[in-house]
C-alpha positions as CSV (number, residue, x, y, z in Angstrom):
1,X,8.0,24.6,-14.5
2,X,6.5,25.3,-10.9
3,X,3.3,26.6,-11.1
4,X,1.7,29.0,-8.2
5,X,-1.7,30.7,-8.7
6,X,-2.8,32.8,-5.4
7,X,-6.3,33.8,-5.7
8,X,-7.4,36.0,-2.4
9,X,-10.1,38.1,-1.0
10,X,-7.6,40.7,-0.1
11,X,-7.2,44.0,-1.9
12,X,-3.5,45.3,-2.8
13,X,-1.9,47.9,-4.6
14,X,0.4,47.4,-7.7
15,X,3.1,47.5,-5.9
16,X,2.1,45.5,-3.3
17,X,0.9,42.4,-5.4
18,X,4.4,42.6,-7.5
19,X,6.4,42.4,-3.9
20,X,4.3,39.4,-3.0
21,X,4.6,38.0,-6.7
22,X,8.4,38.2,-6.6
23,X,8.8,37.1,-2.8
24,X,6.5,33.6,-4.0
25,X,8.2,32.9,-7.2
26,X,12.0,33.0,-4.5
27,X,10.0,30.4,-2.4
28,X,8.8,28.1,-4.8
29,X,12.1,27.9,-6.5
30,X,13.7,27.7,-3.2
31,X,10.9,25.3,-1.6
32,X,11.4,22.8,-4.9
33,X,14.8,22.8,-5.4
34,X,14.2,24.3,-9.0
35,X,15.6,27.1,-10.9
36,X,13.5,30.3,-10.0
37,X,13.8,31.2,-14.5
38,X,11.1,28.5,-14.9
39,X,8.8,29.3,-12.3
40,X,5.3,31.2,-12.7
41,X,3.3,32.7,-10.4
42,X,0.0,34.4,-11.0
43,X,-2.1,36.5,-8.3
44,X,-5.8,37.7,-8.6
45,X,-6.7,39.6,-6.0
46,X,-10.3,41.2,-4.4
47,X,-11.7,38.0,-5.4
48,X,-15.2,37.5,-4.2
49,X,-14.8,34.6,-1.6
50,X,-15.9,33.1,1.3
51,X,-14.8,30.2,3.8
52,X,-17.4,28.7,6.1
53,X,-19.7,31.0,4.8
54,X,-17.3,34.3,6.2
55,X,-15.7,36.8,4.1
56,X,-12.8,37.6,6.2
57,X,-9.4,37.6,4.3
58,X,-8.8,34.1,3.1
59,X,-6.6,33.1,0.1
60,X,-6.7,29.4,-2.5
61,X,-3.3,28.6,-3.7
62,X,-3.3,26.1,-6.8
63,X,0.7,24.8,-6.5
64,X,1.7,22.5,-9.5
65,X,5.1,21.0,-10.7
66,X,6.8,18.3,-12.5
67,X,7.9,15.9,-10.0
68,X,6.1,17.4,-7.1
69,X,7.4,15.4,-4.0
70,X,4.0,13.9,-2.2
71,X,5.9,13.7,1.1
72,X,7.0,17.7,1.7
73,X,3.3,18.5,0.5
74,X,3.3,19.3,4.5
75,X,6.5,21.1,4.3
76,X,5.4,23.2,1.2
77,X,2.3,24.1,3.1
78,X,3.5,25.5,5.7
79,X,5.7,27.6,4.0
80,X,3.1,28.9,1.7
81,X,0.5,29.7,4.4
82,X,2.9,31.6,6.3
83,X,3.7,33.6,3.2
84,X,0.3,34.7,2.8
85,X,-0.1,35.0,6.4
86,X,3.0,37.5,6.4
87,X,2.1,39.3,3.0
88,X,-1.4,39.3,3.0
89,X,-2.1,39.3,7.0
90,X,-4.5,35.9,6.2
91,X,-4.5,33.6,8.8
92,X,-3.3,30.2,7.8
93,X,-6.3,28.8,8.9
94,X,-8.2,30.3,6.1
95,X,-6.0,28.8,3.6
96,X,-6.6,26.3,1.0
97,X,-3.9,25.0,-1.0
98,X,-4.5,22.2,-3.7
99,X,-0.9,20.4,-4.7
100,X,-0.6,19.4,-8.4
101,X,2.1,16.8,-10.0
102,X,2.2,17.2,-13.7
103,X,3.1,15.3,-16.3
104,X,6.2,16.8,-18.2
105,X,4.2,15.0,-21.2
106,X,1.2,16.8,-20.4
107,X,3.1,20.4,-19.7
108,X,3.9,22.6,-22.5
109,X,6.3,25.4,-23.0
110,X,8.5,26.9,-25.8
111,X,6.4,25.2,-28.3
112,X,7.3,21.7,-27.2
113,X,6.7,19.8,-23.4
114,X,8.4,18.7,-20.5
């Protein structure tokens, strides 16, 4: 039940935001070991933001899971930095991602949780 929201400054086209949609949800599956079916990923983009106070392209990732492993938060980082560093020409250092571990009590899908 992986859960990537990108939020960016950065204008795309339809097409453009589905490529990047589909190349994240490959990652996160492939980043977490988990099967890509259940993972989500959600992109808003031409956001109004700044970071330290400049509007150059930047880009806030929210990544959650079940059982998100603490010690690859570094790995997962660094993938997901140089995805929107590739895809959205952000550089990494204007990157902010905040890591999540749900509770599969606290998670709902199908009508029941996790």
């Amino acid at each position: 039940m992986p859960l990537l929201k990108i939020q960016t400054n950065v204008v795309l086209d339809a097409d453009a935001g589905k490529a990047l949609v589909a190349e994240a949800s490959r990652a996160v599956a492939a980043l977490l070991g988990k099967p890509e079916r259940y993972v989500m990923v959600s992109l808003e983009t031409a956001a109004t933001m700044a970071f330290g106070g400049d509007s150059s392209p930047l880009a806030y990732l929210e990544m959650k899971s079940i059982g998100l492993p603490q010690g690859r938060t570094a790995t997962l980082s660094k993938a997901l930095c140089e995805l929107m560093n590739k895809a959205l020409g952000v550089n990494t250092e204007r990157v902010y991602i905040e890591f999540a571990d749900a509770q599969g009590a606290l998670w709902g899908w199908n009508g029941g949780t996790f």
